[in-house]
C-alpha positions as CSV (number, residue, x, y, z in Angstrom):
1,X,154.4,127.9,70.0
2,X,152.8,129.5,72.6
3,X,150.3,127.8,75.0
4,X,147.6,128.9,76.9
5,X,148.8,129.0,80.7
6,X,146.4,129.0,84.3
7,X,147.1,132.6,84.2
8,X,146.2,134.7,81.5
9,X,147.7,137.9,80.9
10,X,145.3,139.6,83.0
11,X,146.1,137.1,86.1
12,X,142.5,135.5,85.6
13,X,142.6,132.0,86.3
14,X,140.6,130.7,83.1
15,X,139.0,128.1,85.0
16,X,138.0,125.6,82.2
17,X,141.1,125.2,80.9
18,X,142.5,124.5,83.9
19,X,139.7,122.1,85.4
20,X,140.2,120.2,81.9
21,X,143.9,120.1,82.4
22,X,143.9,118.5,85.7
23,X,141.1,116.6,84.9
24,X,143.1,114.7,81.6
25,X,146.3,114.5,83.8
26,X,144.0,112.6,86.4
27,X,142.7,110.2,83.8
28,X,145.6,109.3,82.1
29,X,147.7,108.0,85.1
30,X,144.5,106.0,85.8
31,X,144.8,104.5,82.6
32,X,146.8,101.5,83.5
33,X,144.7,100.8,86.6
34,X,141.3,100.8,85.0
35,X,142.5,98.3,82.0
36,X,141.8,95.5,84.6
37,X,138.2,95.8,84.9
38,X,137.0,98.2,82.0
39,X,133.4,97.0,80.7
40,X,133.5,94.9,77.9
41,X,131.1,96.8,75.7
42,X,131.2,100.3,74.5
43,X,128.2,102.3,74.4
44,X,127.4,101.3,70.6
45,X,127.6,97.4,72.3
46,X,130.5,97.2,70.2
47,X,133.4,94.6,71.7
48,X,136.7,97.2,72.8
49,X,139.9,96.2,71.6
50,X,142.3,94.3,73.3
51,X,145.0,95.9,74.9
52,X,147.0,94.6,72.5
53,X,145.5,93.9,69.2
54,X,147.4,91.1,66.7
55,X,148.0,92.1,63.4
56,X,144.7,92.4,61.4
57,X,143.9,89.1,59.2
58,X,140.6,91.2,57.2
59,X,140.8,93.5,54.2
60,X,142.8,96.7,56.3
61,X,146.0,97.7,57.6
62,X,144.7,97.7,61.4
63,X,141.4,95.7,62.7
64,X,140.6,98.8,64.8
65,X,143.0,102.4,63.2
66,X,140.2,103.2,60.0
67,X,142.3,105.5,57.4
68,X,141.5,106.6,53.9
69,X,143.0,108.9,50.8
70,X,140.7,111.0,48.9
71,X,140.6,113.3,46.4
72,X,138.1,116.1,47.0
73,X,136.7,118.8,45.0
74,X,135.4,121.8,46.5
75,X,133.2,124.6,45.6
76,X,131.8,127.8,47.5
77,X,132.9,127.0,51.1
78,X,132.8,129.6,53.2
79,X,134.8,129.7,56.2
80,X,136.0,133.5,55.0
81,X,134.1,135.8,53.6
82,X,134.8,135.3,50.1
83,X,134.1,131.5,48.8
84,X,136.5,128.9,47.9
85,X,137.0,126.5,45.0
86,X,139.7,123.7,45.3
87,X,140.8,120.1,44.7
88,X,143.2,118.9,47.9
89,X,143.9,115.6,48.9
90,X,143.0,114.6,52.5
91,X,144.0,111.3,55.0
92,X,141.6,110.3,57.2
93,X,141.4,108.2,60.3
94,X,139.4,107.4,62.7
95,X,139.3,104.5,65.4
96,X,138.1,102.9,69.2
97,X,141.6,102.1,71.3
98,X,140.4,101.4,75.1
99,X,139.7,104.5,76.8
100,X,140.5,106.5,73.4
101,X,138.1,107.1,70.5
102,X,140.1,109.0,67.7
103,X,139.5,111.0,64.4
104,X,141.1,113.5,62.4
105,X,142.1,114.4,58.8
106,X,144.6,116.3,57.4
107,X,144.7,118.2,53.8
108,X,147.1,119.4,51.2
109,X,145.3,121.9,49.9
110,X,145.1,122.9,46.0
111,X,147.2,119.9,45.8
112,X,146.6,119.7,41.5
113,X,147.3,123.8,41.6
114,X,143.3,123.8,40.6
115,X,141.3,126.7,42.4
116,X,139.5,130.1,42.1
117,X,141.1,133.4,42.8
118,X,140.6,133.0,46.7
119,X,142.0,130.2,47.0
120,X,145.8,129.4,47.9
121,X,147.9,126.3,48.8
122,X,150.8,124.3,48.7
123,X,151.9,125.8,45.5
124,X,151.4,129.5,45.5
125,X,152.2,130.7,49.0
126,X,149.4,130.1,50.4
127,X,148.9,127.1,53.3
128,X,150.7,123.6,52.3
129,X,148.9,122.0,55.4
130,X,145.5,122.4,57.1
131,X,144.1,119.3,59.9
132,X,142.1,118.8,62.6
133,X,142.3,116.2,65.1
134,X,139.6,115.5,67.7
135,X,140.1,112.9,70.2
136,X,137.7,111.7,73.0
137,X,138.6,109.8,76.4
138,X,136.5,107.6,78.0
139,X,135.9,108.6,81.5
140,X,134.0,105.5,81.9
141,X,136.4,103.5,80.6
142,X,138.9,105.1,83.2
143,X,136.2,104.7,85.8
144,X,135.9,101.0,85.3
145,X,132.2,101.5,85.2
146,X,129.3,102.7,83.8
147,X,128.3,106.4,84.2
148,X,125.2,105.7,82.0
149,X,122.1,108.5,82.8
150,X,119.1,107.9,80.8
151,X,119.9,107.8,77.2
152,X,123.3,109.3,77.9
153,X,125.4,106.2,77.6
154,X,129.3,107.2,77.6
155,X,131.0,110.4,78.8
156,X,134.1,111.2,77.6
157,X,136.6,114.7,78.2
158,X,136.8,116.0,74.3
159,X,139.1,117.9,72.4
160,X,138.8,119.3,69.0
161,X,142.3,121.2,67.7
162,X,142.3,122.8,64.5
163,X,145.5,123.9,62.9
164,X,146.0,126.0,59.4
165,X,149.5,126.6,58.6
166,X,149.9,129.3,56.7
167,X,152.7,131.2,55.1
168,X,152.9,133.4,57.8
169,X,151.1,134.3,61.2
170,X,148.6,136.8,59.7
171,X,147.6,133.2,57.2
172,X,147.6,131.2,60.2
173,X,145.2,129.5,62.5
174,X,145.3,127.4,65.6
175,X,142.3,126.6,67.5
176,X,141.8,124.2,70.6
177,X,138.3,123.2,71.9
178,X,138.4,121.4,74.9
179,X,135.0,120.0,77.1
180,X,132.6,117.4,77.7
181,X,131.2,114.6,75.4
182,X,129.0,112.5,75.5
183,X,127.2,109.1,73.3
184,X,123.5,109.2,73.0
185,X,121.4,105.8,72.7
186,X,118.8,106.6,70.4
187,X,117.1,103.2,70.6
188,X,117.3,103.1,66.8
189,X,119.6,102.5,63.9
190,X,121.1,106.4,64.5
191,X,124.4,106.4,66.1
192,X,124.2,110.2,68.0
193,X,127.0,111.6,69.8
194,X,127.8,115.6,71.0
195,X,130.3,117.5,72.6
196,X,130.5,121.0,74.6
197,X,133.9,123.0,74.3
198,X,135.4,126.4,75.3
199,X,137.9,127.5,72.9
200,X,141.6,128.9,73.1
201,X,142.6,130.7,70.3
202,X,145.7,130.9,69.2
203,X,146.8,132.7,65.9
204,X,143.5,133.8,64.3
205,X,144.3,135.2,60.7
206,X,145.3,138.3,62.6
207,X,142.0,138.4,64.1
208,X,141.1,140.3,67.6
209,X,140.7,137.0,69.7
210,X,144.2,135.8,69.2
211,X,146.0,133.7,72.2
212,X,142.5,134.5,74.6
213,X,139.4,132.0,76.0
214,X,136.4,133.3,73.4
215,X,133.7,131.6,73.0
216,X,132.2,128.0,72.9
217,X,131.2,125.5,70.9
218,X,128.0,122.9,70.4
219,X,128.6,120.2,68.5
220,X,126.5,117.3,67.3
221,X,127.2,114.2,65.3
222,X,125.1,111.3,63.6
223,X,125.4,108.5,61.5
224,X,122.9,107.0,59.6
225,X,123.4,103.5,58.0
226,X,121.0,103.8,54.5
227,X,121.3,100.2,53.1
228,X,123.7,97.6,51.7
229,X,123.6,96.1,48.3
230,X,124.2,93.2,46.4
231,X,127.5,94.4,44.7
232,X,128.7,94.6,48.2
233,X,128.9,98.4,48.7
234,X,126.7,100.4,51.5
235,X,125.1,103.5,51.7
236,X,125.6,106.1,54.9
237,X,124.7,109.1,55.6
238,X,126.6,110.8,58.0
239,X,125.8,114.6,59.3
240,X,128.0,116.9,62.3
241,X,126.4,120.4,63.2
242,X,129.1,123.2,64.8
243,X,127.5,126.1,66.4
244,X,129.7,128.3,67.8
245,X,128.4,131.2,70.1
246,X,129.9,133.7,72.6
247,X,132.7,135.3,70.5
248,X,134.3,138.9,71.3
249,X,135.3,139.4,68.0
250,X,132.1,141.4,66.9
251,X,133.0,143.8,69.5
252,X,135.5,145.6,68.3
253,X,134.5,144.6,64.1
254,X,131.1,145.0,62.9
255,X,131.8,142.6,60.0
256,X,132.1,140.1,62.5
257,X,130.0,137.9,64.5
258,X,129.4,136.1,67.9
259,X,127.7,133.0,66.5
260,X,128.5,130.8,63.5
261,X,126.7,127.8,62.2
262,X,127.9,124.8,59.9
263,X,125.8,121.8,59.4
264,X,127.5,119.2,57.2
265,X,125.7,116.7,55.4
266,X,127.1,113.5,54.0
267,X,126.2,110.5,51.5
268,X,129.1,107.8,51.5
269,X,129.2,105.2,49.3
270,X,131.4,102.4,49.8
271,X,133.0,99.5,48.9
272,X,135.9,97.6,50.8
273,X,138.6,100.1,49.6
274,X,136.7,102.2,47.2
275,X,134.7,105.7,48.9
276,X,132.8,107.7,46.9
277,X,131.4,111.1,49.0
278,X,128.3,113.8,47.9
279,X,128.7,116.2,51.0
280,X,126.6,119.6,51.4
281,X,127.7,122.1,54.1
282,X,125.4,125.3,55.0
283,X,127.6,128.0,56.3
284,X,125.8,130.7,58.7
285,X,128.1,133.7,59.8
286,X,130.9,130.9,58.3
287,X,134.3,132.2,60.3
288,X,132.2,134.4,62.3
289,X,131.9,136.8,59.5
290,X,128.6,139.1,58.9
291,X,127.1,137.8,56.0
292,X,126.7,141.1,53.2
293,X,129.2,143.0,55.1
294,X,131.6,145.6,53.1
295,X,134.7,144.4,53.1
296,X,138.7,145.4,51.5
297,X,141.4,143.3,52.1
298,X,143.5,145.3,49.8
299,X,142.6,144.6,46.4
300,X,138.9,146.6,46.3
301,X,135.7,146.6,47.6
302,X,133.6,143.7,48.0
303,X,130.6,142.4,50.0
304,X,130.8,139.1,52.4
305,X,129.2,135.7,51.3
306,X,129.4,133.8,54.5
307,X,125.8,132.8,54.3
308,X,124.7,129.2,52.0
309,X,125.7,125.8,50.6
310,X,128.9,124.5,49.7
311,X,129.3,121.1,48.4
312,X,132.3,118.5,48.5
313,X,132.5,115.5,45.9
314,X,135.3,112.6,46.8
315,X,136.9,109.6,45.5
316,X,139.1,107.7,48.5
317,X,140.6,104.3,48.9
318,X,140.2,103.1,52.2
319,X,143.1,100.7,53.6
């Protein structure tokens, strides 16, 4: 695979990915110093786990690594210019280790072979395998103290990689984001956090921007606890906002865009092991695609729909 290097092909020196690569080496072979005197607390005031956990007594595999299966059903998402409509499994984790806050999923796409004409997966040469992982480390963890600034509580360096493996290169994506994040005290029930990235592309779908810096991302999470309830299930609602802006790719395409906006909005019910998920997602510009912009990819004319909701409905067991 090939990786983004302090030289790019033009000789720049693309300076955040190399200010983020010495930064992470830094931190990591501080990692075993600052264990010693970490704060007890994270940012949420919740206790950190021990450097090494025993074997979880509750209800789940792990007392601190959270993963779930669920089936999902999909219908008009638009990260392409033309919607798509699938069922696909998906694991999910997510988890506080020390210095390290982790989540990710990956899916099997069309896993039941169930899915409109634009869609393709494990089945019909299209991708088997689509994930994204996005890991945070705690600089003040590393630190050994707080970094706190007003309502800023926690800083962390952030990653966000994003990997489609399609049948080929010209199906294929591979994304990294890579920045600053950060946990914001809200002095309320809302958990906040949000990240800054650049992004190094890697295969693009055959797009312009492939193995090149372009672009950044803004991202913003919240949680919401709703309500708990005497059956012993909860209600959450849980909401992340992506907008990405300074893309090249419009340069060279007028069917394609700087910015792109998707705000995701979640209603989780769940039990102990039982998750049930309503999600709407609006797509803006989804993929960086002009919204109403001709298109032919080979089988006729058509006009881009890369503007409106898509909704998600899941059934997961949590363990």
């Amino acid at each position: 695979m090939h990786r983004p290097s302090c030289l790019s092909p033009e000789g720049r020196r693309p300076l955040i990915g190399c200010l983020l690569l010495a930064t992470v080496t830094g931190l990591l072979s501080a990692t075993a110093q600052a264990q010693s005197n970490a704060p007890a607390k994270s940012a949420q005031n919740e206790s950190r786990a021990p450097a090494a956990a025993p074997a979880s007594s509750g209800p789940y595999l792990s007392a601190w690594y959270n993963q779930n299966l669920t089936l999902i059903g999909s219908k008009d998402i638009s990260f392409g210019p033309q919607p798509a409509d699938d069922i696909y499994l998906e694991y999910e984790y997510f988890g506080r280790k020390g210095p390290f806050e982790l989540y990710g999923y990956i899916d099997i796409p069309k896993i039941l072979t169930i899915g409109n004409s634009h869609d393709k997966g494990v089945w019909d040469r299209g991708s088997p395998l689509f994930m994204e992982h996005e890991p945070r480390i705690s600089i003040d963890y590393l630190a050994g103290r707080s970094l706190a600034v007003g309502p800023f509580k926690e800083w962390f360096v952030a990653f966000d990689w994003i990997y489609d493996h399609g049948s080929n290169s010209a199906n294929r994506a591979n994304t990294l984001y890579s920045g600053l994040g950060t946990t914001i005290d809200t002095y309320s029930r809302v958990n906040l956090s949000a990240n800054l990235y650049g992004r190094y592309q890697w295969e693009n779908y055959g797009a312009s921007n492939e193995y090149s810096w372009d672009g950044y991302r803004a991202q913003l999470k919240y949680i919401v606890p709703i309500g708990k309830f005497d059956n012993g299930a909860s209600l959450t609602y849980i909401g992340f906002t992506n907008f990405d802006f300074g893309s090249d790719l419009h340069k060279d395409n007028p069917a394609r865009t700087a910015n792109a906006t998707v705000s995701t909005n979640v209603l989780l019910y769940a039990f102990t092991h039982l998750r049930f998920t309503l999600v709407g997602r609006y797509f803006h510009n989804g993929g960086n695609w002009q919204d109403g912009s001709e298109l032919d990819f080979g089988a006729g004319d058509f006009r881009a729909r890369s503007n409106g909701w898509g909704y998600y409905a899941g059934i997961g067991y949590q363990f």
